[in-house]
C-alpha positions as CSV (number, residue, x, y, z in Angstrom):
1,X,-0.7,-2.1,5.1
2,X,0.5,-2.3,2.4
3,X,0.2,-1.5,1.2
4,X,-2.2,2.7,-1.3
5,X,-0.1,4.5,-4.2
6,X,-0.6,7.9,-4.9
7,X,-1.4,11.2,-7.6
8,X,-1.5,12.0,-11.3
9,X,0.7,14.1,-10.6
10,X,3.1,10.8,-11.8
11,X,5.4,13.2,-10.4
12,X,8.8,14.5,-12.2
13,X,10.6,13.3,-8.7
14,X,9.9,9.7,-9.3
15,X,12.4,7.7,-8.6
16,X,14.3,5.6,-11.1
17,X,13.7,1.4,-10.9
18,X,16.0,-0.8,-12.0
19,X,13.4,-3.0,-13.0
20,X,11.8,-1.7,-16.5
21,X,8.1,-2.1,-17.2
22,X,7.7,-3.4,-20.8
23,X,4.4,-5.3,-22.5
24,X,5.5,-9.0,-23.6
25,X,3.8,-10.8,-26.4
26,X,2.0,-13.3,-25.8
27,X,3.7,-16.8,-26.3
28,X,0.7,-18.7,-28.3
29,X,-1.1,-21.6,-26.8
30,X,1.0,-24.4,-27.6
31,X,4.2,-23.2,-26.1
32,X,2.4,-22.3,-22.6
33,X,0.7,-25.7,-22.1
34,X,4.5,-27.5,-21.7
35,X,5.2,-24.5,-19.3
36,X,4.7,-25.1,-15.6
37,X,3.6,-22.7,-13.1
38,X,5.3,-19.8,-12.1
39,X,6.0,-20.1,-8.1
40,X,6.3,-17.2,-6.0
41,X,6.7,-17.6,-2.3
42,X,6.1,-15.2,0.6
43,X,4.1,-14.0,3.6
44,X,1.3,-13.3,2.8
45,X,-1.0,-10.9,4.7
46,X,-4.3,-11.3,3.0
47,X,-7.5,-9.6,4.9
48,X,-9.9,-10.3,2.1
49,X,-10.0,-10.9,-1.6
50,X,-12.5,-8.1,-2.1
51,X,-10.9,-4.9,-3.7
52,X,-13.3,-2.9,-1.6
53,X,-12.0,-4.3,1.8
54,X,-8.5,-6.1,0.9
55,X,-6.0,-3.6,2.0
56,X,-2.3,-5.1,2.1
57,X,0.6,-5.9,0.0
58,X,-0.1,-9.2,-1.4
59,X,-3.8,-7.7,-2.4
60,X,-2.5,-5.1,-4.5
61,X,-0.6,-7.7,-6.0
62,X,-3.6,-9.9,-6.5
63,X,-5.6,-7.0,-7.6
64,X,-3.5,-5.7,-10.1
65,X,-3.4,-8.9,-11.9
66,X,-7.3,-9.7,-12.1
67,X,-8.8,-6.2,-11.9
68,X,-8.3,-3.7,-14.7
69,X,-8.3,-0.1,-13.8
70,X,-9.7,2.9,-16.1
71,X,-6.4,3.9,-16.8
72,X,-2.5,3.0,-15.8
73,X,0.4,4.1,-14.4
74,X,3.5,3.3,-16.1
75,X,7.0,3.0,-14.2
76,X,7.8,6.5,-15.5
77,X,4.7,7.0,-13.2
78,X,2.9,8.7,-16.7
79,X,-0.8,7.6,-17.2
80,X,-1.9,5.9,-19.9
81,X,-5.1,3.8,-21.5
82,X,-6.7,0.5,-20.1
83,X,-10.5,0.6,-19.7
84,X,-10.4,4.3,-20.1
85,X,-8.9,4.9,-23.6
86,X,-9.2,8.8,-22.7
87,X,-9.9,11.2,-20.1
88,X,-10.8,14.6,-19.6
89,X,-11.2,17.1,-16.1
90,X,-12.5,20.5,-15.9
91,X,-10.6,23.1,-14.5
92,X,-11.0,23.1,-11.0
93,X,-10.2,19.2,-10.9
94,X,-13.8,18.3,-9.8
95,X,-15.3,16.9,-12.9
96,X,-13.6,14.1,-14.6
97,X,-15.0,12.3,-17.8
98,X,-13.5,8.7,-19.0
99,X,-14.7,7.6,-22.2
100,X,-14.6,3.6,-22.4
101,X,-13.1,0.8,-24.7
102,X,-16.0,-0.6,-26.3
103,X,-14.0,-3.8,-27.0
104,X,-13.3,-4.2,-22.9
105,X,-14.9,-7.2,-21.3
106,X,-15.0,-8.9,-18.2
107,X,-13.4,-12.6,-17.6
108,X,-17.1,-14.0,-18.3
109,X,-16.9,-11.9,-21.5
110,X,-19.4,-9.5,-20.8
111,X,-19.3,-5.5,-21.8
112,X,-17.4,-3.6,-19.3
113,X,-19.8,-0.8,-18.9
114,X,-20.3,2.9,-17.6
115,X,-23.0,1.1,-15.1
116,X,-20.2,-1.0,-13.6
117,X,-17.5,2.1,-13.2
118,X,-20.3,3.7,-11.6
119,X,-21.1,1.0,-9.4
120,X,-17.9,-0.2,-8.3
121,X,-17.2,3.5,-7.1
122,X,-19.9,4.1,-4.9
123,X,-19.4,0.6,-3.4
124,X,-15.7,1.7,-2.6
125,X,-16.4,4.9,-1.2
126,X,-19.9,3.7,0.7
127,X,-18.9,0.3,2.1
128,X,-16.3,2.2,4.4
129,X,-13.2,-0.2,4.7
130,X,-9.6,0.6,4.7
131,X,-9.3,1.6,1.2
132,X,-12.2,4.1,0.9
133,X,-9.8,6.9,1.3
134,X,-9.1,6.3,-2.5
135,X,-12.8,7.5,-3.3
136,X,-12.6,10.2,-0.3
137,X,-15.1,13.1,-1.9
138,X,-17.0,11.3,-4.4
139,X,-20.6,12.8,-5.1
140,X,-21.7,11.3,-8.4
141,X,-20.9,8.8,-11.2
142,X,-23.4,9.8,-14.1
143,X,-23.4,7.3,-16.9
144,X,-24.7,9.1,-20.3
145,X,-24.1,6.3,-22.3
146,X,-22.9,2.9,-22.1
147,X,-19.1,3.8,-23.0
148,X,-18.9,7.2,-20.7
149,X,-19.0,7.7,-17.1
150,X,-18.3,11.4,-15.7
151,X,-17.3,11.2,-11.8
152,X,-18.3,14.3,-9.6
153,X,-16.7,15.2,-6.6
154,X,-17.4,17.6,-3.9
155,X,-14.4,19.4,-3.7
156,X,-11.0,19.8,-5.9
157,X,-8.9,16.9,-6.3
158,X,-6.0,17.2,-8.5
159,X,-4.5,13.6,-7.7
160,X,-7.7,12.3,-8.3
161,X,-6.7,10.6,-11.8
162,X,-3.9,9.0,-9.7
163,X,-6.4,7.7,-7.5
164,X,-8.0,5.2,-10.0
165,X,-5.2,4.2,-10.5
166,X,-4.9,2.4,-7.3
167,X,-5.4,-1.7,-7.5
168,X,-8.5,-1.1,-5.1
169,X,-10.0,1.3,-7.6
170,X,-10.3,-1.7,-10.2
171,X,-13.5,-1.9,-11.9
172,X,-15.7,-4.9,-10.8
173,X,-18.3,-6.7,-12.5
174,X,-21.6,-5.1,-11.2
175,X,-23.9,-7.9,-12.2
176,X,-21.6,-10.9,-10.9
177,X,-20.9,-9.0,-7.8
178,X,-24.9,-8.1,-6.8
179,X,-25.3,-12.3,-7.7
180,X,-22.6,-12.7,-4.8
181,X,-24.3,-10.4,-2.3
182,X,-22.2,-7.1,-3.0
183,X,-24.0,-3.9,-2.0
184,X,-23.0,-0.5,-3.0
185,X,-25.6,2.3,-1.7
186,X,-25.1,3.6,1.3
187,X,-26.2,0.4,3.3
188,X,-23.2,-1.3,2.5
189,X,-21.5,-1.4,5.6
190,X,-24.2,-3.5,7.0
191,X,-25.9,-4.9,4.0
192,X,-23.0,-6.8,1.8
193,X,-22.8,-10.5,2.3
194,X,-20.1,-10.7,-0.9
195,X,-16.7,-11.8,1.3
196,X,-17.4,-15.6,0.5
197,X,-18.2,-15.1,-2.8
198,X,-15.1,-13.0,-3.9
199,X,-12.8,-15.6,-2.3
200,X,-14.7,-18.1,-4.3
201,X,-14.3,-16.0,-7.7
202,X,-12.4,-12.8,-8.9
203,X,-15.3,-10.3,-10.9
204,X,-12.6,-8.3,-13.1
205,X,-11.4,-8.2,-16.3
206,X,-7.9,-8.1,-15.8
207,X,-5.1,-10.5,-17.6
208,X,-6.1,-13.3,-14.7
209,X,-9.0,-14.8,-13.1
210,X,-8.6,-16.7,-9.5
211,X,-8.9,-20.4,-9.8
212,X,-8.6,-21.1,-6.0
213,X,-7.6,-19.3,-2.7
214,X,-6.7,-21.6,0.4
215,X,-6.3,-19.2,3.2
216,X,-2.9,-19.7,4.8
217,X,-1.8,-21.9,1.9
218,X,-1.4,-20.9,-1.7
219,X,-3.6,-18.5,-4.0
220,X,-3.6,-19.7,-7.3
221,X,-4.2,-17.6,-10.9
222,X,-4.5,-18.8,-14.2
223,X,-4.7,-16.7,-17.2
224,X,-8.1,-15.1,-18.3
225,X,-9.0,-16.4,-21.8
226,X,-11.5,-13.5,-22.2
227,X,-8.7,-11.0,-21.9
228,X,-8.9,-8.2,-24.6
229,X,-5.5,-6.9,-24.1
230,X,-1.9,-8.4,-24.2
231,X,-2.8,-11.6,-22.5
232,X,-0.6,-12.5,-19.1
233,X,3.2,-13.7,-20.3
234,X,2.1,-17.4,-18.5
235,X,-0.7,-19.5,-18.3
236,X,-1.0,-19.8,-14.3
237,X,0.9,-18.1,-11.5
238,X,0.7,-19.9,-7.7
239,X,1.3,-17.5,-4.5
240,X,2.2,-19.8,-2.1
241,X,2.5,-18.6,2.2
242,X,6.0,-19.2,3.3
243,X,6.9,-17.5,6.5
244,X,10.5,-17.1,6.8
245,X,13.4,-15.7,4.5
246,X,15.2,-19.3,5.0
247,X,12.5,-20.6,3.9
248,X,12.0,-18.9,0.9
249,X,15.2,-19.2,0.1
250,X,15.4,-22.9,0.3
251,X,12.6,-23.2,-2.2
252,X,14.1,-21.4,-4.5
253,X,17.0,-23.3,-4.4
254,X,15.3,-26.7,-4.6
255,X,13.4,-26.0,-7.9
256,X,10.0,-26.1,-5.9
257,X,9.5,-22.1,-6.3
258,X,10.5,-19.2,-8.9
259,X,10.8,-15.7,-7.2
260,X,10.9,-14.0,-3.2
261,X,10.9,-10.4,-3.2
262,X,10.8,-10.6,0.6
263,X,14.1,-12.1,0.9
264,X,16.7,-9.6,3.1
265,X,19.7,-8.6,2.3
266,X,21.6,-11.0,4.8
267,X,20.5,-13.2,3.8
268,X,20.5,-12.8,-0.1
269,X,24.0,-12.6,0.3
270,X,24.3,-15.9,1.4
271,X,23.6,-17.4,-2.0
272,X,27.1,-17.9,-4.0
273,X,27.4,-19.7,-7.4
274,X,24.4,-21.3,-8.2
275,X,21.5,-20.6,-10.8
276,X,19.7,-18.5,-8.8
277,X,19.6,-14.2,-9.6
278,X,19.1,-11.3,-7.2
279,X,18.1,-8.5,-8.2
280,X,18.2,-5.1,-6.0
281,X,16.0,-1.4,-6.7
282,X,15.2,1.1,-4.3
283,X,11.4,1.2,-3.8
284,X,8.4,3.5,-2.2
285,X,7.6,0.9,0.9
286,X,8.3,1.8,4.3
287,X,8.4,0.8,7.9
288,X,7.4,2.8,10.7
289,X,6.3,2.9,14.6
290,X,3.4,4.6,15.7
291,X,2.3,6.2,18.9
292,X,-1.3,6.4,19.8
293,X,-2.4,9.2,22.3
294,X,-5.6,7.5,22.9
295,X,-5.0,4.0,23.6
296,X,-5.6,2.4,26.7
297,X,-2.5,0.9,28.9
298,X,0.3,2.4,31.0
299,X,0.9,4.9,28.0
300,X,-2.2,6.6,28.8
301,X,-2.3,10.5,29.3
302,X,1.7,10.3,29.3
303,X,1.8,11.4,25.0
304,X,2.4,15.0,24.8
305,X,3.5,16.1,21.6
306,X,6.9,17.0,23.0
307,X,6.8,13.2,24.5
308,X,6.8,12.0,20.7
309,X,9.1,14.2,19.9
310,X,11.4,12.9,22.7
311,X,11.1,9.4,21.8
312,X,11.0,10.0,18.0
313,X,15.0,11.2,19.0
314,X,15.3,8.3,21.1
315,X,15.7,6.1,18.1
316,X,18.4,4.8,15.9
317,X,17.2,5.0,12.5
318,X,20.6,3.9,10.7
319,X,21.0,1.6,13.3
320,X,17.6,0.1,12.8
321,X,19.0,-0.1,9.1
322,X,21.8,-1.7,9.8
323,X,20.2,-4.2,11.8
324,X,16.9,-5.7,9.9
325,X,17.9,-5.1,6.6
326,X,22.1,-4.7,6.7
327,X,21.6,-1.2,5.7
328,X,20.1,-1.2,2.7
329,X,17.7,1.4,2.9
330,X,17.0,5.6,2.3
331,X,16.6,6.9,5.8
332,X,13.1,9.1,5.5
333,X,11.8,12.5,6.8
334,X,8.1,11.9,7.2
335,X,5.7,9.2,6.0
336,X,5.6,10.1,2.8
337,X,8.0,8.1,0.2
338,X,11.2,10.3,-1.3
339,X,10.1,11.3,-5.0
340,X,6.7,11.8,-4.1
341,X,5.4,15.0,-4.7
342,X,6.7,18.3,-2.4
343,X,9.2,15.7,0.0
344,X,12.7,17.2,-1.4
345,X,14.8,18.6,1.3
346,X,13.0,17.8,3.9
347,X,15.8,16.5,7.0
348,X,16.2,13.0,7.6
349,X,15.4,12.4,12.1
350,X,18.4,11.6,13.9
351,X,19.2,10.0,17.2
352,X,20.1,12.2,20.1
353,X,19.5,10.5,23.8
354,X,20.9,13.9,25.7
355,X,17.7,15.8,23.8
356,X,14.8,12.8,24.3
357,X,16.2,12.3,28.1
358,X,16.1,16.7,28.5
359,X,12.2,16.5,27.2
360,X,11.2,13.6,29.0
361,X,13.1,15.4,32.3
362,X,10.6,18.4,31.1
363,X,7.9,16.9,31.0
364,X,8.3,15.2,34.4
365,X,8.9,11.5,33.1
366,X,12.8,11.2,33.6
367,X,12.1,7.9,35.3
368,X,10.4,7.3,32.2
369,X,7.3,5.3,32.0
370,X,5.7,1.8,30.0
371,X,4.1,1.6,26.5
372,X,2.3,-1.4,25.1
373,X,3.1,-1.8,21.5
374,X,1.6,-4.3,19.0
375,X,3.5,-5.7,15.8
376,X,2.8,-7.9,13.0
377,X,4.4,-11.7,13.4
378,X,5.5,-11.3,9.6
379,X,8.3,-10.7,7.0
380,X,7.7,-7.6,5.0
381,X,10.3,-6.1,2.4
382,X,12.8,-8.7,4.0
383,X,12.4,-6.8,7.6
384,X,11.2,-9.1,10.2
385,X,9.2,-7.2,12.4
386,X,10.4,-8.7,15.5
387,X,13.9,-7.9,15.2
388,X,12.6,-3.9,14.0
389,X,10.8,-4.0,17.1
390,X,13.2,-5.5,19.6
391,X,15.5,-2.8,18.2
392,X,13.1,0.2,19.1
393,X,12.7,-1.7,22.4
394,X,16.5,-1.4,23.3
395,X,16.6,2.1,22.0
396,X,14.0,3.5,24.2
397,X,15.1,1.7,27.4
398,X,18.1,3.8,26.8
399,X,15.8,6.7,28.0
400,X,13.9,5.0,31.0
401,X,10.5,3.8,28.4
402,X,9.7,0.2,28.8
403,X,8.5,-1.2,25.6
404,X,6.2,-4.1,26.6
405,X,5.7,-5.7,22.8
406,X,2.8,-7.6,21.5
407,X,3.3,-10.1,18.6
408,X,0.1,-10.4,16.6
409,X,-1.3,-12.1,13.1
410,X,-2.0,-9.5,10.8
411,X,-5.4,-9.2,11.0
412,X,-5.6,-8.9,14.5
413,X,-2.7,-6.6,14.5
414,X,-4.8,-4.1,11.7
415,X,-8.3,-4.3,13.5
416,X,-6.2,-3.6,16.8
417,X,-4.8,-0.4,15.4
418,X,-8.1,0.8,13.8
419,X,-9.5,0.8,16.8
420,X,-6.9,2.5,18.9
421,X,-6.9,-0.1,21.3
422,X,-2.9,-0.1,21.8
423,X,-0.4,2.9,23.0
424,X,1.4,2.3,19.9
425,X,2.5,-0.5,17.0
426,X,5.1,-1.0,14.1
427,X,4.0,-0.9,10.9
428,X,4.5,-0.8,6.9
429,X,3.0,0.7,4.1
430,X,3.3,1.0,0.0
431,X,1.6,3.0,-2.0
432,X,-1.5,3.0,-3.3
433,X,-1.1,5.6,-5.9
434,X,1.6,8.2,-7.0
435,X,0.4,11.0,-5.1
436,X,1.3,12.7,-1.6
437,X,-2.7,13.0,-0.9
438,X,-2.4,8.8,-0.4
439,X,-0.5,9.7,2.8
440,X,-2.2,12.5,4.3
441,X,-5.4,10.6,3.9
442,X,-3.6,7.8,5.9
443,X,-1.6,9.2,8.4
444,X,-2.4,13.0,8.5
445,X,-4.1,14.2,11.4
446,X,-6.8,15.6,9.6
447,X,-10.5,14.8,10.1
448,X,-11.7,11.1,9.0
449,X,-7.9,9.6,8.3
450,X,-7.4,6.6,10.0
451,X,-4.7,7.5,11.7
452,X,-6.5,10.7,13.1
453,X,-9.5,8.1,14.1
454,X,-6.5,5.4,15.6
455,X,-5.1,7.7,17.4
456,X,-7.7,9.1,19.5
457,X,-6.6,12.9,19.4
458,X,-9.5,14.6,18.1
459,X,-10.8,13.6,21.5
460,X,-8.0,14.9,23.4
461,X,-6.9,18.6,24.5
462,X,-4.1,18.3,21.5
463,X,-7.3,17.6,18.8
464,X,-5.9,17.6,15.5
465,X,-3.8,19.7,12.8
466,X,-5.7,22.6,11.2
467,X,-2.8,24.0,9.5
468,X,-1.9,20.5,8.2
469,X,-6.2,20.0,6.8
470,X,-5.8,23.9,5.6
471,X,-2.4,22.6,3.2
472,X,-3.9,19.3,2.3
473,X,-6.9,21.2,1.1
474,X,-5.0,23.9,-0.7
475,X,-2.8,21.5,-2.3
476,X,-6.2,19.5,-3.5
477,X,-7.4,22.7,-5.3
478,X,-3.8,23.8,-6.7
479,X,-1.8,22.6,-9.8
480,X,2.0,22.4,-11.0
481,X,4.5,23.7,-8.6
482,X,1.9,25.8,-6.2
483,X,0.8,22.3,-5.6
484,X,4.5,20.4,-4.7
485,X,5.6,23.4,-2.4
486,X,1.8,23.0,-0.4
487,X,2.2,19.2,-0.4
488,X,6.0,19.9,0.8
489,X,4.4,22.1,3.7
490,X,1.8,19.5,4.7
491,X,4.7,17.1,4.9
492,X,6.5,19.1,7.0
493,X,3.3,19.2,9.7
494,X,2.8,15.5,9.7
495,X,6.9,14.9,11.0
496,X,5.8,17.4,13.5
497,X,2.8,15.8,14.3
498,X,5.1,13.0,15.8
499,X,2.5,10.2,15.3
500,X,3.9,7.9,12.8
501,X,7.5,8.2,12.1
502,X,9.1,6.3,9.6
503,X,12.6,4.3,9.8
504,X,13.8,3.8,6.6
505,X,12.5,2.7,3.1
506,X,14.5,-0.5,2.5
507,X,15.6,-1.7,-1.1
508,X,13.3,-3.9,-2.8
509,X,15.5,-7.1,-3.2
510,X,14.1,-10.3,-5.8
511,X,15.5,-13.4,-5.7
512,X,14.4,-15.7,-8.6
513,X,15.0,-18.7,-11.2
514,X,16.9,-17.7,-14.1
515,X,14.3,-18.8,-16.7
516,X,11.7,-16.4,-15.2
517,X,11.8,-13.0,-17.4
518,X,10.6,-9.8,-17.0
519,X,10.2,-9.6,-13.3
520,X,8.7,-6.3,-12.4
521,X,8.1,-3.6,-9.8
522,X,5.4,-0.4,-10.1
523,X,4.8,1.9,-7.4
524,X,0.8,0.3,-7.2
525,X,2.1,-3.4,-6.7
526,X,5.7,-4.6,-5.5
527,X,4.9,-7.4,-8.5
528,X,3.4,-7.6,-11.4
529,X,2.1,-11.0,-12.3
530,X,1.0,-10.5,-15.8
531,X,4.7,-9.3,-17.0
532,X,5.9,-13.0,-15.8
533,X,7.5,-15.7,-18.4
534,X,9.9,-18.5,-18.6
């Protein structure tokens, strides 16, 4: 899901973007009321429009735009000022100190307050959806004065500034969110009645405010007069669901929409002449497939770790590559994106049918045996997932495993995995933040991830990785390089683990008019909406 985007730690390893991040003036009124919308189509695969329970690509997109965070993350993944205007931590990393703009203000124009960082933060961490993990640890918010709050954890975290940086750590507007029915003390899970009411109203005060959300249809943002910063480049922006590539494309080249960034490759080079522009960058998203121990099915009590293992060589990652997005992708080691923190020289999986076929043989499952595996009836990063999975299905038939797939919407598809109801699925994610810890807290097999809770281990014979929780722990409590070589370690555990193995990280390709400027990708949003112009 999409997409979580990890560490302050804005790591030295990050990756260069074509696409520059750069502040654009603001245009005036009178030139923006002769401008028409901005059009972006795609497939969208909204859960929720709460930032405390929205956990997906299109969110963070939607996030980014209408919640501020304390602080930034610029595409040289480098902090710097938004709410926050500066920042101090103590020096084990467990006390961190923001000191507030005082001229920060919600899109109703009130104060954006300690009280409301405070809130918004236990809300995240106590209402318990998918991204809690960004508020894993906290213990206190105290708010000394208006214009300071101090956030105490219970243990080290030195990606913990990276952290609020994540979309879902925007800060939301206490007063107008308790109107709506938001809770955030511990009886959240069971006490907030807010999901209409944020559909109905974004409660941030980022550069735009939600003028209407039609589920399945269009989402539509138009720019927040109250903002105190640079104002959005355009005066309203309209997400609109389109399913298919073709589609997309088609749009585009009628006039009736502006930019796709989930147009593939093939397919983008099927446009010749014309006024349309595509633009290519490598990017942090990835696609994976996932084995769950636990699930119910034909699978059952048949995934050993050297059964992963076996099918984890049964695929063909290039291949894969080739296939869903004509190769244009960075084949990856584990499921953490290259230039993260500690992932350097760590070897790319390969295909080898002799080795999975001698395992399996091992194991006593040379006739092989059935899996059930869910995916999501969508187009993400230009791969459709129905081809990626028809491709895994052919590979593993090569050693005797029959792949029964099951097509699901996306939210059926997410509650499905949570609950480790499946033997396996296919999946994506981008980051939340620019730190390694983002991943471990998803997909480590470490007590409370989701994936250790998905995939049922710590109730089987295998239970979990202790050396993996002992590295992630370290690498919490460590700084500079002691950190990178204990994230690189932990790294290395999780491709043994043999749980969620990644395929490849395919190029980020956008496809748009030529009189729409400064189209942008950051590692917390494959979009950002308040860069857009004509």
């Amino acid at each position: 899901m999409t997409r979580s985007s990890q560490g302050p730690r804005r790591h030295r390893a990050a990756l260069a973007v074509a696409l520059l991040l750069a502040p654009l003036p603001f245009l005036g009124n009178a030139a923006q009321a002769e401008e028409k919308p901005i059009v972006i189509v795609r497939d969208m695969d909204f859960g929720s429009l709460d930032p405390d329970r929205g956990y997906c690509d299109t969110c963070q997109i939607y996030f980014n735009a209408t919640y501020d965070t304390l602080i930034g993350l610029s595409q040289q993944t480098t902090f710097y000022p938004k709410i926050a205007t500066s920042w101090e931590v103590n020096g084990d990393n467990t006390r961190f100190t923001f000191h507030l703009d005082p001229k920060a203000v919600f899109s109703d124009g009130s104060p954006i307050e300690s009280k409301d960082v405070k809130w918004t933060f236990e809300r995240l961490h106590n209402l318990k959806g998918d991204p809690s993990l960004i508020m894993d640890g906290l213990k206190t918010v105290e708010t000394p004065d208006p214009h300071t709050a101090i956030v105490v954890l219970d243990a080290p975290n030195s990606e913990f500034l990276a952290d609020v940086t994540a979309t879902f750590a925007g800060i939301i507007n206490s007063t107008a969110a308790m109107k709506g029915g938001a809770v955030s003390g511990t009886d959240a899970p069971t006490k907030d009645t807010a999901e209409a009411a944020f559909q109905a109203h974004s409660m941030g005060g980022g550069p735009f405010i939600l003028e209407s959300f039609k589920p399945n249809d269009s989402l539509t943002l138009v720019r927040n007069p109250h903002y105190w910063r640079t104002p959005a480049g355009t005066e309203k922006v309209i997400l609109r669901q389109v399913k298919d590539a073709v589609s997309q494309l088609q749009l585009l080249q009628t006039g009736e929409a502006d930019i796709s960034t989930q147009i593939d490759p093939d397919t983008a080079q099927t446009i010749h002449g014309g006024p349309l522009v595509v633009e290519t960058a490598p990017s942090y998203n990835f696609v994976y497939i996932q084995f769950l121990p636990g699930g119910p099915g034909p699978s059952a009590g048949k995934f050993s770790k050297d059964v992963r293992a076996a099918l984890g060589y049964a695929l063909d990652y290039k291949g894969t590559a080739d296939v869903t997005v004509a190769g244009k992708a960075r084949l990856l080691a584990s499921p953490v994106p290259l230039g993260f923190p500690g992932i350097d020289g760590i070897e790319v999986p390969h295909q080898d049918i002799a080795l999975a076929k001698q395992i399996l043989a091992k194991d006593g499952l040379a006739d092989g045996f059935a899996i059930d595996m869910s995916y999501p009836t969508q187009n993400v990063y230009g791969v459709d997932f129905a081809t990626l999975a028809q491709k895994a299905q052919q590979d593993l038939a090569k050693v005797n495993v029959k792949v029964n797939l099951v097509p699901e919407t996306f939210a059926v598809w997410q509650q499905q995995n949570a609950d480790g109801k499946i033997g396996g699925t296919f999946g994506y994610w981008a980051p939340d933040y620019f730190g390694t810890s983002d991943y471990i807290k998803y997909f480590g097999l470490v007590p409370g991830t989701f994936v250790a809770n998905a995939s049922g281990l710590a109730k089987l014979p295998e239970g979990l990785n202790k050396k993996e929780e002992d590295l992630f722990n370290k690498a919490l409590a460590a700084s500079g390089e002691d950190a990178i070589k204990l994230f690189h370690d932990a790294a290395i555990e999780m491709v043994n683990d043999k749980i969620s193995i990644p395929f490849f990280s395919p190029d980020l390709v956008i496809v748009h008019a030529p009189d729409v400027k400064d189209i942008h990708y950051n590692v917390i949003a494959n979009l950002i909406l308040p860069d857009l112009h004509r």
